[in-house]
N, C-alpha and C positions, 0 to 999 in steps of 0.2 A: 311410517306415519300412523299416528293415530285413526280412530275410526272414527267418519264423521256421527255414523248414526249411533254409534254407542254410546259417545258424549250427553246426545240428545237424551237417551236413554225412552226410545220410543213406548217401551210398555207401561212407563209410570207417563206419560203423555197421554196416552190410549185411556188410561183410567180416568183422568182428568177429563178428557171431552169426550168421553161414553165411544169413540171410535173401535169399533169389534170387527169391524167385517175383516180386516186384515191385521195379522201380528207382523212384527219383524220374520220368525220364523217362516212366517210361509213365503215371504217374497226374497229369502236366502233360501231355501228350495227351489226357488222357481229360478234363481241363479242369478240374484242382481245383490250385487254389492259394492259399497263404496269404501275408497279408501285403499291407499298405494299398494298397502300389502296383501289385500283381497284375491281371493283366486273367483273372482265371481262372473255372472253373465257366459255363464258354461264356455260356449268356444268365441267370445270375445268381449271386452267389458270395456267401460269406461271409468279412470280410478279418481275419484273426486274426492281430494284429500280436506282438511278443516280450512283451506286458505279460501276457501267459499264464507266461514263467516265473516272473516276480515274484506271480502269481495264485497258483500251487503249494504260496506261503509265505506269502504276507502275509495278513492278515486281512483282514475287510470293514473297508472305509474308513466311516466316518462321512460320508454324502452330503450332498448335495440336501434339503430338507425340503418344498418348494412341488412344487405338481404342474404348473406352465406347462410349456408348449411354445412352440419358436422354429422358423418354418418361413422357410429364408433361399431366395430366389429369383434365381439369376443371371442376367441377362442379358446376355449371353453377346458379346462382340463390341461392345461400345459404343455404350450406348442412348443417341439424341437425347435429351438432357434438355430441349430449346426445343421438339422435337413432344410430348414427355411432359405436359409444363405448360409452356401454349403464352404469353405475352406478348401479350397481346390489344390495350392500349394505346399502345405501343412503336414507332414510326414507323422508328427504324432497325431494323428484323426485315425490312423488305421492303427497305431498301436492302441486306441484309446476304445476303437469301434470297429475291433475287426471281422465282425458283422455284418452292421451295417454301411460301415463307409466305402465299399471297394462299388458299387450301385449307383451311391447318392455323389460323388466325384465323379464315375468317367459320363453320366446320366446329364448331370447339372450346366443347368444352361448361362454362361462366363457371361457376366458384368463387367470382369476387367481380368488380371492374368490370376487375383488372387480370392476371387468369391465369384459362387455363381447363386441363380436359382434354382429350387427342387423345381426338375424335367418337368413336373406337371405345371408348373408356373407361366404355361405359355403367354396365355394372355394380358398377364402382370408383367413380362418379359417385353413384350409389342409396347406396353404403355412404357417403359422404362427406355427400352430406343429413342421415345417420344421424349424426353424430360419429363413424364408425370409421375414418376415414383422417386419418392426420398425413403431411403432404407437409412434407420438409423440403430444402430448398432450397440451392445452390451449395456443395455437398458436393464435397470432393476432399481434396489434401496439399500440403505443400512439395513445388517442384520435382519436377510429377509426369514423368517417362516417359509417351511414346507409343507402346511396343511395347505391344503385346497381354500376351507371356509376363510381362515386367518387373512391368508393373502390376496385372496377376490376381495376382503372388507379395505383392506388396504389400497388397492388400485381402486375401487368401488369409492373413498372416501380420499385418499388425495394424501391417507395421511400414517405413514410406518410404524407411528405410534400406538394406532387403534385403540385413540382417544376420540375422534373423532366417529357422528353416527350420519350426517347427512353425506348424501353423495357430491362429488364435484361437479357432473353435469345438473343436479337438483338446486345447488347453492347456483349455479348459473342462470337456470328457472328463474328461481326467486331474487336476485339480485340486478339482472343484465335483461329480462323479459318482462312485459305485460301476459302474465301467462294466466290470470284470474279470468276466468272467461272466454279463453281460447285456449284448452286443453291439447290441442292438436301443434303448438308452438312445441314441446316434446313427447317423446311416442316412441313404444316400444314396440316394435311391430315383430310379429310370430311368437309374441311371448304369451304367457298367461298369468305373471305376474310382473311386476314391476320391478327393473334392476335395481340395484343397491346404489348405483352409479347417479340414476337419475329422482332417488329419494330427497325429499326435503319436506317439510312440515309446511312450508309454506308456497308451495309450489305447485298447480295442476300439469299434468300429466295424462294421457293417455295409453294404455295397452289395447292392442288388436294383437287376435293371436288370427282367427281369418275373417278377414273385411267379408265376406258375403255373411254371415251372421254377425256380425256385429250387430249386438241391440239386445235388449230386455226377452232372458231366454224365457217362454210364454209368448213372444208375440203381444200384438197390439193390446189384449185383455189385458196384461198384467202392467201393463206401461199407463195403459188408463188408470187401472185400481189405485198405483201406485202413485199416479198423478194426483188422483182423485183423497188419497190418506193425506198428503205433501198439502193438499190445497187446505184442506179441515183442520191443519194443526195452526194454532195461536204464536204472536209473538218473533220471536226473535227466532227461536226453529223454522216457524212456517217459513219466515224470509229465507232462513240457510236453504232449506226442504226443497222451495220453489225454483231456488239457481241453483241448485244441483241438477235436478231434474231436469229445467231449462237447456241445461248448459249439456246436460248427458244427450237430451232429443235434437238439441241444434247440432253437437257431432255427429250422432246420425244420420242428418241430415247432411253434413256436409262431406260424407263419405259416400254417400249415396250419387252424390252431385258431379262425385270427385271419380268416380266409378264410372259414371257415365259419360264423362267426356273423354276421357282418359285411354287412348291405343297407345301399347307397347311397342316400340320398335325397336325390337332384340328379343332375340329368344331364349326365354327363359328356362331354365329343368331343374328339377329336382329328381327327376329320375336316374338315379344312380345306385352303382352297387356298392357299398360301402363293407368294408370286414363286418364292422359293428356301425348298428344304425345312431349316428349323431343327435337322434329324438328333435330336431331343429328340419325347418325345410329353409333352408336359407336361400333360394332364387325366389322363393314365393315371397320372403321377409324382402328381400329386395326391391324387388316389382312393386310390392306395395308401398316401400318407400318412395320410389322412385314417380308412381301416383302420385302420390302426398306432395314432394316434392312440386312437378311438372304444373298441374291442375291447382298452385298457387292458392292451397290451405294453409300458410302461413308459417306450417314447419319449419323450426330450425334444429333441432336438436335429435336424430335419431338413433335409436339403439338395435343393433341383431345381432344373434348369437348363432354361431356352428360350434358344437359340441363335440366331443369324441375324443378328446388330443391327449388324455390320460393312458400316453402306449410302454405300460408297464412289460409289456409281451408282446410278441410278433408285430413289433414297429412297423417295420419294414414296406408290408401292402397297406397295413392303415393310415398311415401315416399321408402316401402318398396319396391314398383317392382322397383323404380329407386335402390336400394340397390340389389337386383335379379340384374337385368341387365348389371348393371357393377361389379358385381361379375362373371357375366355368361360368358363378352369379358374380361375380364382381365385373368382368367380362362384362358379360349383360348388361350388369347394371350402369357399369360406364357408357357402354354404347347406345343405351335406352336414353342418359341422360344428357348425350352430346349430340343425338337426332335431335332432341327434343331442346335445343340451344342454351341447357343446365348447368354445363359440365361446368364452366367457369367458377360456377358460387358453390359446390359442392366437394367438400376434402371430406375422405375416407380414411378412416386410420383404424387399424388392428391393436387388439391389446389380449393378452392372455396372464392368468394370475404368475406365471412361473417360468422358466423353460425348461429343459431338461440338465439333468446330470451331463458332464460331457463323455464318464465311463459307461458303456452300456453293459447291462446285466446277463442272467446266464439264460433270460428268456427268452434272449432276441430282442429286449426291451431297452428303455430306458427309466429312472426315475427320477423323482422330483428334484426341481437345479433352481439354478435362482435367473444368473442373465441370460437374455435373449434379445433379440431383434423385431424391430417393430418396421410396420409399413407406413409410410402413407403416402395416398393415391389421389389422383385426381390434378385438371389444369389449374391451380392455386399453389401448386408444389414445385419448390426447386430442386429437380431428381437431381441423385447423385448420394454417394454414401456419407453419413454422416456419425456421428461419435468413436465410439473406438472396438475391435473383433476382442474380444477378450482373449488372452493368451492359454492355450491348451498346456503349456507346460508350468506353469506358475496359477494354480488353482489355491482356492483358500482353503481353511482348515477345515474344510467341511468335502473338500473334495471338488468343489462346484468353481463354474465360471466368475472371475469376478465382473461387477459390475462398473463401466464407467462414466452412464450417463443416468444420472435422478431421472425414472420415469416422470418426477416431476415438473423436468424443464421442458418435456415435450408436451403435457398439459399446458406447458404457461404459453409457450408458441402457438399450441391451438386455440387457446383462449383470448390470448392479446391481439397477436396477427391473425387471425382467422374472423374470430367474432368480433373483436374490439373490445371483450368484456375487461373488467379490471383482476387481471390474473392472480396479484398477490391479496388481493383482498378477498378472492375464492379460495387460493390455496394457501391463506396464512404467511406465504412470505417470498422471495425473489430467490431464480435460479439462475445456474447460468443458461444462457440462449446455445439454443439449438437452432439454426436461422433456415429453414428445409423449406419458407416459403417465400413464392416470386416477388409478390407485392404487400406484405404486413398493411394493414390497417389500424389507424390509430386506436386505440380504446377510449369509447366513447361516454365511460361512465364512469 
């Protein structure tokens, strides 16, 4: 997204009403900025993109009408989808990974005689006895890309061709939400900048990287100052100037609020040992969602990242406690949100740009592949496997798994049945169904 105040273009503003006491520059030092792509408000910001000038005039949109929540889960660097949901039966797994697969088989915890889950997978394992897990299986696109950037802009935007720049949860924002005004409708929480996923031009948004600082880094001074420059400017900016601000201190406020009522019931950590640190606290992104969630701030739409899954070399232990890990906040975060009588309206779904190669390399690793295996979690899922295991002996000409479900049919399930939003008008056109949930909801726009 554009930048709101760069538009404005505050220093030929400043010159116009003699306003000196503050520049732009000094209140981007002091770490407030707006605008999706901002890395501002040092360790948490509010990202107030240009759909505040069209906020000034337009009315309330006609939303949403269901109260679900989607909490999308990156992983981050290209998750083994073969250590994910392991091929138990499969006799070329160990010509193909005779490394790693003699571990990840006799370890893996059996779904049925012919897939299990990576051993660390307990507590996704307990919910899957339950029916809450739908694994859907050899998920990818046409002619995918092996760059990392390429193919995050692709799942990021809904679209193979990477013609597209808005994201599909951003075009949801703007399309299926009243989100002018109530920033905390989507949120990326432990992030510091805004995913690509939930970009759109016309869409508010929120990043919290940690809700205890969240706010205008300076403190109350600079939240006045800057109030106080927001109020002195004329015309059609001061109006944008005033709801931004507005709208930045009313989140504040409602994270404050949201803070204080708000007991965990599940124990969260981030304390783990990890090979290489995932630079993500994902039980903390969780909690906070789960806040958000519980204490009925309106969210619908969330985003967290665990990072690390790029296991070019010695897979093996990383691979795994990144599988621990986010078994251990997802865990949590289920149990946090089914004390708290949530669980019903909230689906969890995983996504990562890649998966692996199914040959492993001479590091002990894997590299860049195309399909893989996706989750999704929560009581709104009807568990059970779904799409198709890609065949380890009939690989494409690139060496790789092939794909056989459009990551994008599982967008339109989450979209249609989940939100009710208008799925082919977000993602441009109709897939086949993936049906992995209990009770679909109509789309209501």
């Amino acid at each position: 997204m554009t930048n709101a105040i760069n538009r404005a273009n505050p220093h030929r503003v400043n010159a116009q009403i003699g306003i000196n006491q503050l520049k732009r520059r000094d209140f981007l030092k002091a770490g407030l900025v707006f605008g999706a792509g901002a890395a501002g408000l040092a360790a948490g910001y509010a990202a107030v993109p240009d759909a505040f000038a069209r906020a000034v005039y337009a009315a309330k949109r006609e939303g949403m009408t269901n109260d679900n929540v989607l909490v999308m889960i990156q992983l981050a660097g290209g998750n083994d989808g073969l250590r994910t949901v392991v091929p138990l039966a499969d006799p070329s797994l160990h010509d193909l990974r005779p490394k790693l697969s003699g571990p990840m088989v006799s370890q893996a915890l059996p779904l049925n005689s012919q897939f299990g889950l990576n051993h660390n997978l307990g507590a996704v394992k307990g919910l899957w006895d339950k029916g809450k897990v739908a694994i859907v299986q050899g998920v990818g696109y046409p002619n995918p890309t092996f760059s990392h950037f390429e193919s995050i802009r692709v799942w990021e935007t809904g679209d193979p061709t990477r013609r597209q720049v808005d994201g599909w949860l951003g075009k949801t924002l703007a399309t299926a939400y009243d989100s002018n005004g109530h920033p905390l409708t989507g949120c990326a929480c432990g992030a510091t900048d805004v995913p690509g996923a939930l970009r759109d031009l016309q869409a508010t948004m929120t990043v919290i990287q940690n809700q205890k600082t969240f706010g205008f880094s300076g403190g109350s001074e600079v939240e006045a100052a800057v109030g106080a420059l927001y109020k002195g400017t004329p015309g059609i900016y001061g109006a944008l100037f005033d709801t931004a601000i507005a709208t930045a201190t009313e989140t504040m406020a409602t994270l404050r609020t949201s803070a204080a009522s708000y007991q965990p019931l599940a124990d969260y950590s981030d304390k783990v040992q990890l090979v290489y640190s995932s630079k993500n606290q994902l039980a903390a992104a969780l909690q906070l969602a789960a806040e958000l969630i519980v204490t009925g701030t309106g969210v619908k739409l969330l985003h967290v990242t665990l990072g690390g899954f790029d296991t070019h070399y010695t897979e093996l232990n990383r691979h795994d406690d990144l599988m621990g890990y986010l078994d251990s906040a997802v865990g949590a975060f289920y149990q946090d949100l089914s004390a708290h009588g949530m669980a019903d309206k909230v689906l969890i779904a995983t996504w990562s740009e890649f998966g692996r190669r199914p040959k492993e390399n001479a590091s002990g690793g894997t590299d860049h592949g195309a399909a893989a295996p996706l989750l999704l979690i929560g009581d709104p899922v009807k568990g059970g496997l779904y799409g198709e295991a890609p065949s380890l002996t009939s690989l494409d000409a690139t060496g790789n798994l092939k794909y056989a479900v459009d990551f994008r049919s599982v967008y339109q399930e989450i979209l249609s049945g989940h939100l009710g939003a208008d799925s082919s008008k977000i993602l441009g056109a109709s897939f086949d169904s993936v049906p992995f949930l209990k009770a679909p909801v109509s789309s209501s726009v």
